[in-house]
C-alpha positions as CSV (number, residue, x, y, z in Angstrom):
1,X,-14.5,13.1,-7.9
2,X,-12.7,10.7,-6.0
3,X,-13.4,10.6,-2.3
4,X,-10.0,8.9,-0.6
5,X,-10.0,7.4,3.2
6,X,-6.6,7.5,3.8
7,X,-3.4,7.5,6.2
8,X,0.0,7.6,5.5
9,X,0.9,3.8,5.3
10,X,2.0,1.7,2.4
11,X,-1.2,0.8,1.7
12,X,-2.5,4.4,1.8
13,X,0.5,5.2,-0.4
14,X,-0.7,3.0,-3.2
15,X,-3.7,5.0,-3.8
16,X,-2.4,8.3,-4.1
17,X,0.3,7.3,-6.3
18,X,-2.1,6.4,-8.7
19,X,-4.2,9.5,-8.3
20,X,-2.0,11.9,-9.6
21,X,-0.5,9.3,-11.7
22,X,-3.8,9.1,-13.7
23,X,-4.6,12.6,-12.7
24,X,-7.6,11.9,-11.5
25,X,-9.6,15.1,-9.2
26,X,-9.3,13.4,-5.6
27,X,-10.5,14.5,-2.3
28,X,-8.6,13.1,0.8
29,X,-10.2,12.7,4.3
30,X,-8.0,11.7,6.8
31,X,-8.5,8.4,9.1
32,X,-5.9,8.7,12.0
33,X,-5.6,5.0,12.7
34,X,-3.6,5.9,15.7
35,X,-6.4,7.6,17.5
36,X,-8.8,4.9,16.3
37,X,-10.4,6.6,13.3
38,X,-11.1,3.7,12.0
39,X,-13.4,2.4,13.9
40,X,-15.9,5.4,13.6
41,X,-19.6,4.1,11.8
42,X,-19.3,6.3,9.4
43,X,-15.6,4.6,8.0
44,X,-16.8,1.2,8.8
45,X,-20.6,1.7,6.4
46,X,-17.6,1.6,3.5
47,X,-14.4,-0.1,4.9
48,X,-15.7,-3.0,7.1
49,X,-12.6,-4.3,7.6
50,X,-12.1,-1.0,9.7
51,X,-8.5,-0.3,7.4
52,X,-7.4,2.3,5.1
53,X,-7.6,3.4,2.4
54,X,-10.9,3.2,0.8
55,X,-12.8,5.5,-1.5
56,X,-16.3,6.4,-2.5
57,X,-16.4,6.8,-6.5
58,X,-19.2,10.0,-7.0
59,X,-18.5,9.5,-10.7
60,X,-18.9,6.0,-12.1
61,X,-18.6,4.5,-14.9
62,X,-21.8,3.7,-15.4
63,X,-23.3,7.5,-14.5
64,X,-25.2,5.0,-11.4
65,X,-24.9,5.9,-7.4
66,X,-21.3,6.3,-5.7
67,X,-19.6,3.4,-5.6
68,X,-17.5,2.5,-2.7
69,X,-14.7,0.3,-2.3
70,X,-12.2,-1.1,0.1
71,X,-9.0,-2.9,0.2
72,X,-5.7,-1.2,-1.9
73,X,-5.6,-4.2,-4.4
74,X,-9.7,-3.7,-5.3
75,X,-8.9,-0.1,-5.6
76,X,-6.2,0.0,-8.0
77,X,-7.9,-2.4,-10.1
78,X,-11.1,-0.5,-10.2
79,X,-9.3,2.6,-10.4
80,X,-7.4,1.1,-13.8
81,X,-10.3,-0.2,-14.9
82,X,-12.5,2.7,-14.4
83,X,-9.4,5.5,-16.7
84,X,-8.0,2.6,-19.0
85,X,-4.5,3.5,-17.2
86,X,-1.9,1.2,-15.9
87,X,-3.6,-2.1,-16.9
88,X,-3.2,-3.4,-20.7
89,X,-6.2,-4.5,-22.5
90,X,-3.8,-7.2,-23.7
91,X,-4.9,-10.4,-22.4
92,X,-1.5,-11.5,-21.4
93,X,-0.1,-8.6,-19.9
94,X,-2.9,-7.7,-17.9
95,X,-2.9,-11.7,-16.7
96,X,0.7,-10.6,-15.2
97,X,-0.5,-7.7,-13.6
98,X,-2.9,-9.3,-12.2
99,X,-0.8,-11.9,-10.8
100,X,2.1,-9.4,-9.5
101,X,-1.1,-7.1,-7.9
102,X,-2.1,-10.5,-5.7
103,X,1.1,-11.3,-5.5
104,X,1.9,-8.0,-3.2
105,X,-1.6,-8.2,-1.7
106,X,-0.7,-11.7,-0.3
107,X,3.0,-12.0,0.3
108,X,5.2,-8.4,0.2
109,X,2.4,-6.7,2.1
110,X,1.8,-9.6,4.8
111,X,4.9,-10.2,5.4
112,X,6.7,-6.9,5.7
113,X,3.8,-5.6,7.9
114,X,4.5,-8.6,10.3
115,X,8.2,-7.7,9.7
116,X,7.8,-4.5,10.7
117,X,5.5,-5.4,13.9
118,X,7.5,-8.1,15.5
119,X,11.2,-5.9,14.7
120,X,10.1,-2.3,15.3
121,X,6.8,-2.2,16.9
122,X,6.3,-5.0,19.7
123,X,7.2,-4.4,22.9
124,X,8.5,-7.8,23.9
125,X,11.3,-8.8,21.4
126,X,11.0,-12.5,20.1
127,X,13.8,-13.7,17.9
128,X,12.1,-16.1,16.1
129,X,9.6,-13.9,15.1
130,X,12.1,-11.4,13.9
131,X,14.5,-13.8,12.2
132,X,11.3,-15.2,9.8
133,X,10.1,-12.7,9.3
134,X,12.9,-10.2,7.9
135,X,13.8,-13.5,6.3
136,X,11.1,-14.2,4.5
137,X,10.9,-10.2,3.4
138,X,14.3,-10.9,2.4
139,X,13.3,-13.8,0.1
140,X,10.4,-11.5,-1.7
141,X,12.9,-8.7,-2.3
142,X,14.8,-11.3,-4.1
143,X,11.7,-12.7,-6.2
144,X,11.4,-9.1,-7.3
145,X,15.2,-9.0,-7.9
146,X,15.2,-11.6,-10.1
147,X,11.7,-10.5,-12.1
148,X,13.2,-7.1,-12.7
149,X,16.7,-8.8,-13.9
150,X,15.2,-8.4,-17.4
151,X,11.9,-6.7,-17.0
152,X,11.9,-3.0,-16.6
153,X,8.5,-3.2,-14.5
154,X,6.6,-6.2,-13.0
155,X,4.4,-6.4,-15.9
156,X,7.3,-4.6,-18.5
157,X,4.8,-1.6,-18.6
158,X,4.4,0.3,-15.4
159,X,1.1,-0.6,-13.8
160,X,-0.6,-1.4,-11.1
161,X,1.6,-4.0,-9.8
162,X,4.2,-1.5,-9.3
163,X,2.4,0.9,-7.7
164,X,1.1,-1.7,-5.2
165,X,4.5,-2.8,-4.3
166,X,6.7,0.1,-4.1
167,X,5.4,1.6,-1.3
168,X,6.4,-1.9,0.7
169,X,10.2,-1.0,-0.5
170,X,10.2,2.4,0.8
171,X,10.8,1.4,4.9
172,X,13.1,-1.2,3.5
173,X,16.0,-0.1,6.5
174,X,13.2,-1.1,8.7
175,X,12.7,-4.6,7.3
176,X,16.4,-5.2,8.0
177,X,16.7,-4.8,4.0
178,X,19.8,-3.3,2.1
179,X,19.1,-2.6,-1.5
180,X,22.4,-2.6,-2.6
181,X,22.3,-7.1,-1.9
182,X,19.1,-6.4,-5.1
183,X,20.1,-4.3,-7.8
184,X,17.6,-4.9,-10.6
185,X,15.0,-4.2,-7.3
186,X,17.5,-1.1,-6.4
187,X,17.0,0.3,-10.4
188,X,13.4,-0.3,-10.2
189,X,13.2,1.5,-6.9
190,X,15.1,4.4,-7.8
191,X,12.8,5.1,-11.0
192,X,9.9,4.9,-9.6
193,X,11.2,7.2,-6.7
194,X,12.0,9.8,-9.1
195,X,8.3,10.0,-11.2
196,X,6.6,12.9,-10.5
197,X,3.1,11.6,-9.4
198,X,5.3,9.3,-6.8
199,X,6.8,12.8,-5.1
200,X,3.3,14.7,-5.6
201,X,1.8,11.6,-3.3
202,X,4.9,11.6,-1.1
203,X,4.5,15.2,-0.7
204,X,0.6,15.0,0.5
205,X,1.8,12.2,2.9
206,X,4.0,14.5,4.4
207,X,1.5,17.4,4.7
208,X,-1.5,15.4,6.7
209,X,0.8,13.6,8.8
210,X,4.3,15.9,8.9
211,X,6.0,14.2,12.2
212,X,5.2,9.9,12.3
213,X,5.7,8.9,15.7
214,X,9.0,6.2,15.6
215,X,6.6,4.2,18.3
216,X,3.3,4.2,19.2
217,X,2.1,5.4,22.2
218,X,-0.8,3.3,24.4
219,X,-3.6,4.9,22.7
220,X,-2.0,3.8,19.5
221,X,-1.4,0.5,20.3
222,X,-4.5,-0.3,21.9
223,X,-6.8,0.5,18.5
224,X,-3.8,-0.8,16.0
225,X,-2.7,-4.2,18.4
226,X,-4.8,-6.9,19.7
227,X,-8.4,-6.3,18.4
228,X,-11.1,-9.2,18.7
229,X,-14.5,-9.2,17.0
230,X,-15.4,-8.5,20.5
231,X,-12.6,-5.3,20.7
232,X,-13.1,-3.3,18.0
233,X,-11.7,-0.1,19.7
């Protein structure tokens, strides 16, 4: 059984896509990251970095102790290691995976979370901050474009990769993105979209947290804006 922290973000999304991808028995407890969930000891003892998701493992590998883990990109990859799924045993494909799995965790993610901050969520508008931000989500959307021209996933079999970045396509309206300007993108998108285990986790989203405020209230802001190592909630 796997044990899933969780909230409905991108990063959340990742996770339970490949749940019921790999069909995998999953148990999902809630961490309201608006009401400062978060920062409660008993998230923090496996998520230090106080963000979702995470998980606890209660079924190794190795028939040892629970494992925990945090951060989406060390989760999928345990995750595929752990069922043999989504991640080839060939030494070159899995290299690509790898690459397009960091390559979200360091530049799609980044950058279309600050996207989203400085266009939709901050309360004092700064161009500048806007304007490099959509750009620079603009200029990943077309580095995927251009992989997908002639590679029907990241890593031509659907992995890991895909399942990291997707979720980062889904609020693309909010990033100031039009798929239409990225086809190949657009076609991957749409597939993905339309597999099953993507509308299953879609559909759990939608059950634990049916109404997403458009803006976050004070409460909210104050736990997800501005914490120190001295403000931690």
């Amino acid at each position: 059984m796997i044990e899933l922290y969780y909230w409905t973000t991108p990063n959340g999304h990742k996770i339970t896509i490949f749940l019921e991808e790999a069909q995998l028995p999953y148990e999902i407890h809630p961490v309201n990251i608006g009401k400062g969930e978060q920062f409660k000891p008993e998230f923090l003892a496996i998520a230090p970095n106080n963000r979702i998701p995470a998980i606890i493992d209660r079924a190794p590998k190795d028939g040892g102790a629970p494992i925990s883990i945090f951060e989406s990109g060390a989760i999928l990859l345990y995750l595929a290691e752990k069922t043999g799924k989504f991640i080839s045993s060939d030494i070159r494909k899995r290299v690509t995976t790898l690459e397009w799995l960091f390559w979200q965790m360091g530049g799609l993610g980044p950058m279309a979370g600050q996207n989203h901050h400085f266009r939709n969520y901050a309360l004092e508008k700064i161009p500048y901050a806007i304007e490099r931000y959509v750009n620079e989500t603009n200029r990943l959307y077309g580095v995927l474009n251009k992989r997908l021209a002639d590679h029907e996933f990241l890593a031509d079999d659907y992995s890991i990769a895909d399942m990291a970045s997707y979720p980062w396509i889904v609020p693309h309206a909010a990033q100031g993105q039009n798929l239409d300007d990225f086809p190949h993108l657009k076609r991957w998108f749409e597939a993905i979209k339309a597999r099953p285990a993507t509308i299953a986790a879609y559909a759990k989203a939608a059950e634990i947290n049916p109404a997403p405020p458009p803006t976050f209230d004070a409460e909210a802001r104050k736990h997800l804006f501005g914490q120190t190592a001295a403000k931690t909630a």
